[in-house]
DSSP file (Angstrom, degrees, kcal/mol; ACC not computed):
  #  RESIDUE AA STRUCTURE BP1 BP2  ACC     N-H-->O    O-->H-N    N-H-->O    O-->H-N    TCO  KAPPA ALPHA  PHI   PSI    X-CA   Y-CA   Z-CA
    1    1 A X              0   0    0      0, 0.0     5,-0.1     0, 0.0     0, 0.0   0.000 360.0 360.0 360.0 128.9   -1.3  -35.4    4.8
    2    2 A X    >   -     0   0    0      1,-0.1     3,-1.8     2,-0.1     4,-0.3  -0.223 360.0-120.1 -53.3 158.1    2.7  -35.9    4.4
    3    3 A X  G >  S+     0   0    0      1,-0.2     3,-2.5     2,-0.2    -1,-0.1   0.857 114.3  59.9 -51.9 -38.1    4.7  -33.5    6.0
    4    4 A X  G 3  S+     0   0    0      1,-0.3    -1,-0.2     3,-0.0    -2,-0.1   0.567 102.7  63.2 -81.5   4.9    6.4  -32.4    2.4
    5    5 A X  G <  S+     0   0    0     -3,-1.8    -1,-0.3     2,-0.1     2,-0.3   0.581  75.2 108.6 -92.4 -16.9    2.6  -31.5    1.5
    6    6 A X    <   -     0   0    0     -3,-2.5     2,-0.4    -4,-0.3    -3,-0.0  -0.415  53.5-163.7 -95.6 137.4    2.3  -29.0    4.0
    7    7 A X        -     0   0    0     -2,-0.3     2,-0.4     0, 0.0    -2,-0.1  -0.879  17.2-155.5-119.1 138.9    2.2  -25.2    2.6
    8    8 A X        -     0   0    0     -2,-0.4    -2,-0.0     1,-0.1     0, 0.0  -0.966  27.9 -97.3-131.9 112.8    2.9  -23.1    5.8
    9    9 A X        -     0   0    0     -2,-0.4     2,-0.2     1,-0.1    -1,-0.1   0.201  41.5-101.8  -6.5 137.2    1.5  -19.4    5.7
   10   10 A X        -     0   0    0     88,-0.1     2,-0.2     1,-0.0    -1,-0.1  -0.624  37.3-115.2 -71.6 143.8    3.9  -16.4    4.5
   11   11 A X    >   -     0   0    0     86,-0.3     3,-0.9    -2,-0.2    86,-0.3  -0.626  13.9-143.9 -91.8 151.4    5.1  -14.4    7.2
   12   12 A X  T 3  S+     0   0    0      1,-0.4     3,-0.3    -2,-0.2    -1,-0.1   0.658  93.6  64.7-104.0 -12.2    3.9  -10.6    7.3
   13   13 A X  T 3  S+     0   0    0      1,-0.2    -1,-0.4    16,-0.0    -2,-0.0   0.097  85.0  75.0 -99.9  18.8    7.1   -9.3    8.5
   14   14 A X  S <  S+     0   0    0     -3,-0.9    83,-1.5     2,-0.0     2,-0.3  -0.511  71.8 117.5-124.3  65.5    9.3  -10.2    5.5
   15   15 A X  E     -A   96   0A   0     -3,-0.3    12,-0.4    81,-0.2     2,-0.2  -0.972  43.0-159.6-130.5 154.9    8.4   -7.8    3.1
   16   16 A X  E     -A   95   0A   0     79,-1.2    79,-3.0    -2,-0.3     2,-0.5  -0.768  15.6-131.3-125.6 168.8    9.7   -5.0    1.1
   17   17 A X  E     -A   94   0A   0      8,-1.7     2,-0.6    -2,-0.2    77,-0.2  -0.917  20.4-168.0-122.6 143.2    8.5   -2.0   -0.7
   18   18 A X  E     +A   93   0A   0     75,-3.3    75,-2.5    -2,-0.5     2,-0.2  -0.942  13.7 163.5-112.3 119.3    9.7   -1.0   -4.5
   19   19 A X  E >   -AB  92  22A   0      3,-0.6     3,-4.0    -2,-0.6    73,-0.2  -0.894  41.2 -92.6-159.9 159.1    9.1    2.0   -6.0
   20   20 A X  T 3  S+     0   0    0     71,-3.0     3,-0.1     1,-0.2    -2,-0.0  -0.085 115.8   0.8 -71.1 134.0   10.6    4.5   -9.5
   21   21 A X  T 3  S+     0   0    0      1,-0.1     2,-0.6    69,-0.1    -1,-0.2   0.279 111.9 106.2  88.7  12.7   13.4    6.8   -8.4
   22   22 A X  B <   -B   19   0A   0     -3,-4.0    -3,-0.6     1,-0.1    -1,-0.1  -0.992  38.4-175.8-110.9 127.7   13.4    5.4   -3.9
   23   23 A X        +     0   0    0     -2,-0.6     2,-0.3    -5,-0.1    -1,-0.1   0.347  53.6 102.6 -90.9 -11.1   15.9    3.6   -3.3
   24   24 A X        +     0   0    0      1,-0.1    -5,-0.2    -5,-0.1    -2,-0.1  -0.630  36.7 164.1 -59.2 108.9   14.3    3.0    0.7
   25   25 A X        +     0   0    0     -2,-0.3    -8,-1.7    -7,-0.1     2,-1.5   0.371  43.8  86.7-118.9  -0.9   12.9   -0.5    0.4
   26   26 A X        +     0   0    0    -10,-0.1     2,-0.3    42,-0.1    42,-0.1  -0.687  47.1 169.7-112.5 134.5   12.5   -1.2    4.1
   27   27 A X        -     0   0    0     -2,-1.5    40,-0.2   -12,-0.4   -12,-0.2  -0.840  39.1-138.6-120.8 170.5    9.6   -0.3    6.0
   28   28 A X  S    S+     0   0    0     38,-3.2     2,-0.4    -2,-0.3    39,-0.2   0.785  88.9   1.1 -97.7 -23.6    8.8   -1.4    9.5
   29   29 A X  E     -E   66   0B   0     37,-1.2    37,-1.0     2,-0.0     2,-0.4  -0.986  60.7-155.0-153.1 163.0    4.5   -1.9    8.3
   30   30 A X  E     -E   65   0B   0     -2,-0.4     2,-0.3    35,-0.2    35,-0.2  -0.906  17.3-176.8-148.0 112.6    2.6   -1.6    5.3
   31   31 A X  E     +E   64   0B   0     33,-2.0    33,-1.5    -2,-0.4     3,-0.1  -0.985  39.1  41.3-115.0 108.2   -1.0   -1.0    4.9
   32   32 A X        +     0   0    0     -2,-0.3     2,-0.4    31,-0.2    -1,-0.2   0.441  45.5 159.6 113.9  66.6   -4.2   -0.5    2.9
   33   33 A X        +     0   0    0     -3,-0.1     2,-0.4    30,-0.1    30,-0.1  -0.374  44.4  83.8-106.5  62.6   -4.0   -3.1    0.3
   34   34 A X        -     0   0    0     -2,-0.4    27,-1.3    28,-0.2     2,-0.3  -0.982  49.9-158.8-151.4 162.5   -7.6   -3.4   -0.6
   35   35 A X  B     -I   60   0C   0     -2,-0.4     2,-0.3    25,-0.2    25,-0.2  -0.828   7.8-143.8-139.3-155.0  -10.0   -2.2   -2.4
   36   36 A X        -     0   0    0     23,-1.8    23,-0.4    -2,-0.3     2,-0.3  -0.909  12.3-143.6-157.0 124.6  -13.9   -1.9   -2.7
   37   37 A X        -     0   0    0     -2,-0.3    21,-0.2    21,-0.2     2,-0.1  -0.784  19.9-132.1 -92.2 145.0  -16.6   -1.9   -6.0
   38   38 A X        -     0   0    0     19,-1.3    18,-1.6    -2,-0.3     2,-0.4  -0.326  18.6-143.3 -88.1 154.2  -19.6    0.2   -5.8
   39   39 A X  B     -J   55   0D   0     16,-0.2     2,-1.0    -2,-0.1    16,-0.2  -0.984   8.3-152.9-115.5 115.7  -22.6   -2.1   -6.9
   40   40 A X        -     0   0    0     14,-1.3     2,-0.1    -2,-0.4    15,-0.1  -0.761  12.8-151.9-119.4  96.7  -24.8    0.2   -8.8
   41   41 A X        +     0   0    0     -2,-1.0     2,-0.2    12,-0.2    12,-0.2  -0.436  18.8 174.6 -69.3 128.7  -29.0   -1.5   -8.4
   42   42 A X  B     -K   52   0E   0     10,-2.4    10,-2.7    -2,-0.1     2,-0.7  -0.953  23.7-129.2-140.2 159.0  -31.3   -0.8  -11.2
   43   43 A X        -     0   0    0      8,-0.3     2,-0.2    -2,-0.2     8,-0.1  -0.970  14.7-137.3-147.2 113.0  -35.1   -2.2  -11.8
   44   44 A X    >   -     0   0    0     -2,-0.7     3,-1.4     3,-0.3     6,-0.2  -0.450  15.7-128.7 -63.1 120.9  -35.8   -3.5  -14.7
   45   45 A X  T 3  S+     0   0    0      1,-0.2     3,-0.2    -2,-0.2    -1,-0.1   0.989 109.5  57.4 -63.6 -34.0  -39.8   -1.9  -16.0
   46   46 A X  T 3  S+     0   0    0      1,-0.2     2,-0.3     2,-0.1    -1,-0.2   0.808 107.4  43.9 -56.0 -14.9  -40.8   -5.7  -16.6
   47   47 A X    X   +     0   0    0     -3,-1.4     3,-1.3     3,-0.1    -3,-0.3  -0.756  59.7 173.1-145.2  97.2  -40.1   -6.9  -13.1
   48   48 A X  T 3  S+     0   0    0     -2,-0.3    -1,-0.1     1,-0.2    -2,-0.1   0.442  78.6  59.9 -72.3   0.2  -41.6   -4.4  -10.1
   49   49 A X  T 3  S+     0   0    0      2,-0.0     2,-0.3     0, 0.0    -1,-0.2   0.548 108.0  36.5-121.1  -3.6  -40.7   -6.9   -7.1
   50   50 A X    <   -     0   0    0     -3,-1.3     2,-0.4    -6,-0.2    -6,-0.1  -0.819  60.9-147.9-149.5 179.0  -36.6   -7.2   -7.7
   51   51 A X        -     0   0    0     -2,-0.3    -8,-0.3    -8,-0.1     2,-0.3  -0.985  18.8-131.7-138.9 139.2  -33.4   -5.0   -8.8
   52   52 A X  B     -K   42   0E   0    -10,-2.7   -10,-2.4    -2,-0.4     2,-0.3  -0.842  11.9-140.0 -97.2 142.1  -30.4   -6.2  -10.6
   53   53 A X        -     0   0    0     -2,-0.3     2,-0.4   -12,-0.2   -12,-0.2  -0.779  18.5-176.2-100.8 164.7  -26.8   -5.4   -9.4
   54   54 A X        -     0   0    0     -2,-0.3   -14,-1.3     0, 0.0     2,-0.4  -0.840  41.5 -96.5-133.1 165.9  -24.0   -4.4  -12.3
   55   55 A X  B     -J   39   0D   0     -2,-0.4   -16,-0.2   -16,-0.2     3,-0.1  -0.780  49.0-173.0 -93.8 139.3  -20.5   -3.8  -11.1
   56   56 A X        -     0   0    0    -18,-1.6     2,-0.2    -2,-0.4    -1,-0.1   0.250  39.9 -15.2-107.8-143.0  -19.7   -0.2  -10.6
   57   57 A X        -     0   0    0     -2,-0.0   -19,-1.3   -21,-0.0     2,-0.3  -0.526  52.2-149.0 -59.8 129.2  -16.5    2.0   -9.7
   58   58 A X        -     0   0    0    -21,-0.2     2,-0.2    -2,-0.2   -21,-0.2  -0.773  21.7-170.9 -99.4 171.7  -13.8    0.0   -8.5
   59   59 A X        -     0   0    0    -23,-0.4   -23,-1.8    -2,-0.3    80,-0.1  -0.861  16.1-131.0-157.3 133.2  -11.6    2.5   -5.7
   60   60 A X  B     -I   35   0C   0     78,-0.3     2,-0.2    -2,-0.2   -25,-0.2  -0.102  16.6-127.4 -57.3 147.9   -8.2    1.9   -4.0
   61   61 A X        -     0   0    0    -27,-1.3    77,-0.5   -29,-0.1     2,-0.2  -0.554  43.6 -90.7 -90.5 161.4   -7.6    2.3   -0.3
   62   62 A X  E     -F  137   0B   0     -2,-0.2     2,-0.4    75,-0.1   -28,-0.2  -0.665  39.5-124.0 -75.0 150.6   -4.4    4.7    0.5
   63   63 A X  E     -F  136   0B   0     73,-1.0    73,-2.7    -2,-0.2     2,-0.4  -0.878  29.5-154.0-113.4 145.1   -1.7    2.6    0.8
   64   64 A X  E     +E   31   0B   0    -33,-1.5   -33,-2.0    -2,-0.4     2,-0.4  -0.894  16.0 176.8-114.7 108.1   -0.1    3.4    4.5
   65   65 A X  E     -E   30   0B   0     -2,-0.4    69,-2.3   -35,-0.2     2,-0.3  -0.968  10.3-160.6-129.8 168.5    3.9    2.7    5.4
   66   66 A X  E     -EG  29 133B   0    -37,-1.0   -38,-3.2    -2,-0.4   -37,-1.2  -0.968  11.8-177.3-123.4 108.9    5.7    3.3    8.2
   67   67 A X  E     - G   0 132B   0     65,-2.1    65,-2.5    -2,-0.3     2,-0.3  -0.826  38.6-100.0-115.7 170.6    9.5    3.7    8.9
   68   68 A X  E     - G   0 131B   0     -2,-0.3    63,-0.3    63,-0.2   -42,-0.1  -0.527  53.4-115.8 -41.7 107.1   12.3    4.1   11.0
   69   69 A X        +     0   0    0     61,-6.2     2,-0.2    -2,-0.3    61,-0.2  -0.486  45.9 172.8 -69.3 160.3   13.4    8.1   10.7
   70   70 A X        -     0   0    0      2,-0.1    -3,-0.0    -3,-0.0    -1,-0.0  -0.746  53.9-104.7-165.0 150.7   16.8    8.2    9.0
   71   71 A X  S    S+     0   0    0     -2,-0.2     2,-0.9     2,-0.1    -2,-0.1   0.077  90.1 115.8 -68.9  18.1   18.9   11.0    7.8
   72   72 A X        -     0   0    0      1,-0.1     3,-0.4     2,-0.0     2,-0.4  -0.816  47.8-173.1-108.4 101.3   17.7    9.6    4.2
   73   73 A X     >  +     0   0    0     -2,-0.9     4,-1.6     1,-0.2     5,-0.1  -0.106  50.1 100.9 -70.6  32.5   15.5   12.5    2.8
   74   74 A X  H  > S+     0   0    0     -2,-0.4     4,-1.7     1,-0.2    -1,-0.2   0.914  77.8  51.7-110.0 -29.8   13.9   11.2   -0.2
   75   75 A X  H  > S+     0   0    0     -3,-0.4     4,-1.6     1,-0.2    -1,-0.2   0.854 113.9  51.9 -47.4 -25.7   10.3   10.3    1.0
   76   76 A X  H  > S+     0   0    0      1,-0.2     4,-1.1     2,-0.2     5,-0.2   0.854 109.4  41.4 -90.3 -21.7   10.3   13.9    2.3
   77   77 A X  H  X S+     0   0    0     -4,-1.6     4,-2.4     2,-0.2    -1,-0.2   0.814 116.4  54.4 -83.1   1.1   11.3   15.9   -0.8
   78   78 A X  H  X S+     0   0    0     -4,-1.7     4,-1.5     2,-0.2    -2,-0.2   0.991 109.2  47.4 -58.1 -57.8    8.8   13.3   -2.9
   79   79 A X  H  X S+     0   0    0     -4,-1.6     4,-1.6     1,-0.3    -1,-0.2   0.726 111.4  52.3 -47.9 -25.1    6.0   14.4   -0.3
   80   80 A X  H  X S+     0   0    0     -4,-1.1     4,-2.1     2,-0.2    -1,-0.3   0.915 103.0  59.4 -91.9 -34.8    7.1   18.2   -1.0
   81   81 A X  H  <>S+     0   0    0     -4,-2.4     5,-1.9     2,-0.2     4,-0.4   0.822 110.7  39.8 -66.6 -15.3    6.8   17.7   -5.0
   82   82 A X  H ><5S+     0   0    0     -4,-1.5     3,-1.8     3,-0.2     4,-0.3   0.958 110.7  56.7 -88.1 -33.0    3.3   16.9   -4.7
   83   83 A X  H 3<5S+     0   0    0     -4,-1.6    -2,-0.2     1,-0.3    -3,-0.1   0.594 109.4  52.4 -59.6 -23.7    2.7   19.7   -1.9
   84   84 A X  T 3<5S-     0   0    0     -4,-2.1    -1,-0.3    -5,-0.0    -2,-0.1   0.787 121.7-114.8 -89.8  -9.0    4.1   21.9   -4.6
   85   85 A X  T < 5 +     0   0    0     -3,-1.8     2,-0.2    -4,-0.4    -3,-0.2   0.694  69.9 145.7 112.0  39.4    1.6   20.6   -7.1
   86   86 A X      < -     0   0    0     -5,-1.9     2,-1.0    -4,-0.3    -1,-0.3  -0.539  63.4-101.2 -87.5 165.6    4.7   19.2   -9.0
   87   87 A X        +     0   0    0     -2,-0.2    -5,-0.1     1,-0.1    26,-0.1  -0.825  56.8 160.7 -98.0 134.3    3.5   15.6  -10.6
   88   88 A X        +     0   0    0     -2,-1.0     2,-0.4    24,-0.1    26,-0.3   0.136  10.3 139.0-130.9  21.1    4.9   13.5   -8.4
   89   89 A X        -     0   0    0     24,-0.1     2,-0.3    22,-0.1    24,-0.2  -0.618  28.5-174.7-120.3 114.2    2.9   10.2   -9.0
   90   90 A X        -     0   0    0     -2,-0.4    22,-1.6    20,-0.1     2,-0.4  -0.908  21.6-137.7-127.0 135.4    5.5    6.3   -8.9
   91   91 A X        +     0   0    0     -2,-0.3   -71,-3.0    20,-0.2     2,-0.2  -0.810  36.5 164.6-103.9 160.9    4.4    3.3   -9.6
   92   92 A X  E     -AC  19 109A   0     17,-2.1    17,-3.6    -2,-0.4     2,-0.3  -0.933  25.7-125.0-165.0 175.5    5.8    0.7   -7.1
   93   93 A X  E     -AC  18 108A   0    -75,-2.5   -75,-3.3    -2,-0.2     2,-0.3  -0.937   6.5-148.0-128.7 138.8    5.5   -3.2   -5.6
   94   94 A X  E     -AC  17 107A   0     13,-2.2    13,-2.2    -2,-0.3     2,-0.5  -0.991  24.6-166.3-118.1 158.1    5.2   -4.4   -2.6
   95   95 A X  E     -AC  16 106A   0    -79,-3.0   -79,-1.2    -2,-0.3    11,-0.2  -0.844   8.9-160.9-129.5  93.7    6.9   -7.6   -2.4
   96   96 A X  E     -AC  15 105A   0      9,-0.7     8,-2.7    -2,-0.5     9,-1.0  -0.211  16.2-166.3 -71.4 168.3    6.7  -10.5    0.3
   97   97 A X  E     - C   0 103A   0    -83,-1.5   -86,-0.3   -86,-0.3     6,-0.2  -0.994  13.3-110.7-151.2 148.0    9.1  -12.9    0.5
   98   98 A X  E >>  - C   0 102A   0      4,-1.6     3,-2.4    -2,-0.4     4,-0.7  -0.194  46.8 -82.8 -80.4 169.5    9.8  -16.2    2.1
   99   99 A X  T 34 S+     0   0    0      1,-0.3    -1,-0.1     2,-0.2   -89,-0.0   0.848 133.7  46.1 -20.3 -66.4   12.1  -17.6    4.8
  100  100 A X  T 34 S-     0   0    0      2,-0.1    -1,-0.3     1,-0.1     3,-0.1   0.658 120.6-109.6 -72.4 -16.8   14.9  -17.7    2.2
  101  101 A X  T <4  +     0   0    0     -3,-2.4     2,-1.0     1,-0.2    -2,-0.2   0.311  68.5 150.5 126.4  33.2   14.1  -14.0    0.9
  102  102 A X  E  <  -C   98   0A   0     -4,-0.7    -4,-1.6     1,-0.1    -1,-0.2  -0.659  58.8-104.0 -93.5 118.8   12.9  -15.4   -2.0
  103  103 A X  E     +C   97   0A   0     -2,-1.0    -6,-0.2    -6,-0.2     3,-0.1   0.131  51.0 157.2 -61.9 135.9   10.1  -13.2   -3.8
  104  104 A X  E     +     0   0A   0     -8,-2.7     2,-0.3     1,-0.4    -7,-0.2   0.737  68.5  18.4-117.2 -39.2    6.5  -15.2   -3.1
  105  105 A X  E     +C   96   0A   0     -9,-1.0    -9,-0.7     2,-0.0    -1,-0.4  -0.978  59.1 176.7-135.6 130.9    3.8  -12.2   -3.6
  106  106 A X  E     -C   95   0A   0     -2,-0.3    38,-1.8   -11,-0.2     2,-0.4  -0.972   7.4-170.9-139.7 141.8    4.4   -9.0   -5.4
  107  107 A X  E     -CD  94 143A   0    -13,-2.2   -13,-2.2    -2,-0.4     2,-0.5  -0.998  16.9-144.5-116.8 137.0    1.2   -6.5   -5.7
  108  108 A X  E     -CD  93 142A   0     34,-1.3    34,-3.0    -2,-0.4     2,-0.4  -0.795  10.0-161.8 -96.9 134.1    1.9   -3.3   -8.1
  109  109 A X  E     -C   92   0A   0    -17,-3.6   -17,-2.1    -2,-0.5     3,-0.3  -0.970   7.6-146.7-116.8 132.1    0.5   -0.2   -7.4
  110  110 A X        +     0   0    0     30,-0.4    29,-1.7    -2,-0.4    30,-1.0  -0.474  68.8   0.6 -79.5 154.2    0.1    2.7  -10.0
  111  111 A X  S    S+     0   0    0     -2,-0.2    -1,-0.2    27,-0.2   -20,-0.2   0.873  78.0 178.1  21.2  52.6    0.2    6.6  -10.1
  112  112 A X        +     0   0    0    -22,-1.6     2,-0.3    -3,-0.3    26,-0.2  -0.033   3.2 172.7 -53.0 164.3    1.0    6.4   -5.9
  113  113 A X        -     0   0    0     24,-0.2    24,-4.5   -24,-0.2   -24,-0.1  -0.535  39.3 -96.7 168.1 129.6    1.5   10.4   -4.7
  114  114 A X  E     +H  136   0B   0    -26,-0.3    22,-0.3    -2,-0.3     3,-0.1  -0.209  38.8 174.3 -34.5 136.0    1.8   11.3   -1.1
  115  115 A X  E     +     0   0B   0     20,-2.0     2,-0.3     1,-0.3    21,-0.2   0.226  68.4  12.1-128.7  -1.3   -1.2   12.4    0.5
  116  116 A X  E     -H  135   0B   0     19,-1.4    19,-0.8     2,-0.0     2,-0.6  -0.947  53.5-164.1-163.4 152.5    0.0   12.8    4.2
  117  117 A X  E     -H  134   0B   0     -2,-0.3     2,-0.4    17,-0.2    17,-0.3  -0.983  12.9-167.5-127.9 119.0    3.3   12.8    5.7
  118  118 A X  E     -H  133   0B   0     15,-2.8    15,-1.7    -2,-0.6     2,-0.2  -0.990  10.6-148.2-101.8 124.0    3.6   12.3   10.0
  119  119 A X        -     0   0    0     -2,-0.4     2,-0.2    13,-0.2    12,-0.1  -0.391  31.2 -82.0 -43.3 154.7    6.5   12.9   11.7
  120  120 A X        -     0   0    0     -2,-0.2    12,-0.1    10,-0.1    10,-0.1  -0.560  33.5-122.3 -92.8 149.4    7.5   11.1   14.6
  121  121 A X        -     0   0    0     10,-0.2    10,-0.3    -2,-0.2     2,-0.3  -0.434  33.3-155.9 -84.8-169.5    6.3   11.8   18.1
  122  122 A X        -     0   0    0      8,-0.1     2,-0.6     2,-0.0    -1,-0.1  -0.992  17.0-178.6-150.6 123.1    9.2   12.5   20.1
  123  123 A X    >   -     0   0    0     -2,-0.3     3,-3.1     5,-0.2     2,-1.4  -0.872  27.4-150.8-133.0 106.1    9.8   12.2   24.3
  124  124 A X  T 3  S+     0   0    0     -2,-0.6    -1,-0.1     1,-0.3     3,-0.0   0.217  99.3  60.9 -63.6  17.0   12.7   13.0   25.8
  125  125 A X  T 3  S+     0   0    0     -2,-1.4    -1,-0.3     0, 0.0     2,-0.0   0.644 100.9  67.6-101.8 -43.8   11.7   10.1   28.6
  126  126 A X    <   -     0   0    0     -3,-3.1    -3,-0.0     1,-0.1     0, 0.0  -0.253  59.0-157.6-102.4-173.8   11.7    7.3   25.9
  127  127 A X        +     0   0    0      2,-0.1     2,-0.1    -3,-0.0    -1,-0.1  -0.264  46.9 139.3-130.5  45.7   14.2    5.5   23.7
  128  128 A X        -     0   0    0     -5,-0.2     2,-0.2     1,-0.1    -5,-0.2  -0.568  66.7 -99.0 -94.8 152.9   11.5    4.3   20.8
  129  129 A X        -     0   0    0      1,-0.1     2,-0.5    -2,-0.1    -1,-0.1  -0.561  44.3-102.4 -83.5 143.5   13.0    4.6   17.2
  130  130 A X        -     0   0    0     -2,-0.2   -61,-6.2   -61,-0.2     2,-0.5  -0.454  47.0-160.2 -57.8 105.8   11.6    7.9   15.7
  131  131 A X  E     -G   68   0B   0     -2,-0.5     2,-0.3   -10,-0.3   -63,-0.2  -0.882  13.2-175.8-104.2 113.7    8.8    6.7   13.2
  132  132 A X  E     -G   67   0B   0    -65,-2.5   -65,-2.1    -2,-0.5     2,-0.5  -0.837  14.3-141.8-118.2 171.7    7.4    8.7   10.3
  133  133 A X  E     -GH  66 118B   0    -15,-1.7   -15,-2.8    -2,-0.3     2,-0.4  -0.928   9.3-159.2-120.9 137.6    4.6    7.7    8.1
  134  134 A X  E     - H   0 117B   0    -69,-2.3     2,-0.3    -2,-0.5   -17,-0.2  -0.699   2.0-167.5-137.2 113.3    3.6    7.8    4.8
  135  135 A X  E     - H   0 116B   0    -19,-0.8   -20,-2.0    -2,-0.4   -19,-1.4  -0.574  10.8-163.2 -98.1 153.1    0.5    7.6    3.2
  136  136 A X  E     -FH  63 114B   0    -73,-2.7   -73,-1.0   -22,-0.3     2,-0.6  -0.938  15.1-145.8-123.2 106.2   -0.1    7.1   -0.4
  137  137 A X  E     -F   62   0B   0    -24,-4.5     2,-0.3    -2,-0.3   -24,-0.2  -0.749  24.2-172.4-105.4 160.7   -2.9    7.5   -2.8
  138  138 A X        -     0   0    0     -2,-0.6   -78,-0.3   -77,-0.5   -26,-0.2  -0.952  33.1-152.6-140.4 139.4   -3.0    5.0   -5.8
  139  139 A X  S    S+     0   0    0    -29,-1.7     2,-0.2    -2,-0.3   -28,-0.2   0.645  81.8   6.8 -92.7 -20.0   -5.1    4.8   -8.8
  140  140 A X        -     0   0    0    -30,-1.0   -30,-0.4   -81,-0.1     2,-0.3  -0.994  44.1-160.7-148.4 171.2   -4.6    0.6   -8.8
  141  141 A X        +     0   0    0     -2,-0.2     2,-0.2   -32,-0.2   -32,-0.2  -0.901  17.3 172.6-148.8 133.7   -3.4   -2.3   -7.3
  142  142 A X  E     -D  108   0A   0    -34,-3.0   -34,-1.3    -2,-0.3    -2,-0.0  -0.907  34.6-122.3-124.7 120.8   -2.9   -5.5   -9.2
  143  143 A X  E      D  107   0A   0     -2,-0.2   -36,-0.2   -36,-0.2    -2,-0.1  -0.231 360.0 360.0 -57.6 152.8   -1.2   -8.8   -8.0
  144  144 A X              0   0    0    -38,-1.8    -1,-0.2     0, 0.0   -37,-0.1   0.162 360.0 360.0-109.6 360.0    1.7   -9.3  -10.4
């Protein structure tokens, strides 16, 4: 195969995250992009020996980021408008990109809302950057 044929994997570490009214698009990881369909078996009276499957409920994983803590509060007061049982629910991308930062992959996720917030831990021995997490549950994901 020529060399100018050769399609070289995306790298997992050039991606960003989009989403309505945060302006924070770097995270240090991003997780949970999958999901999983129930298969729901039913038997047919005419045929006693077998089952057919039919496609069921589809359901989203939580989607999982992690960043560098920052004196930039807006993931935490999001995380407090659903903990006050405000609707708090953003649709958002995340979006890889190539070598040149040019957008390659984008998946959209719908009606997102915080479902756990971590702080980072914290040791007055080390000098690792202060890392909080935030997980997210989403009623879809579609590649765009």
């Amino acid at each position: 195969m020529p060399v100018g044929d050769r399609r070289d994997p995306f790298r997992s570490s050039n991606f960003l995250v989009e989403m309505d009214g945060i302006t924070r698009a770097s995270f240090r990881e991003c997780s949970g992009l999958d999901f999983t369909q129930d298969a729901i078996e039913y038997r047919e009276g005419g045929d006693p020996n077998h089952t057919r499957k039919l496609t069921g409920m589809v359901k989203y994983s939580n989607i999982t980021l992690r960043s560098g803590m920052t004196d930039d509060w807006e993931l935490w007061e999001w995380k407090q408008q659903a903990a006050d049982g405000k609707n708090a629910r953003r649709n958002g991308s995340i979006v890889v990109m190539n070598e040149r930062g040019d957008e390659v992959l984008r998946w959209n996720f719908e009606g997102a809302w915080p479902t756990q917030w971590t702080g980072p831990s914290l040791n007055a021995m080390g000098n690792e950057v202060a890392i909080e997490t935030l997980v997210l549950a989403v009623e879809r994901v579609q590649k765009a």
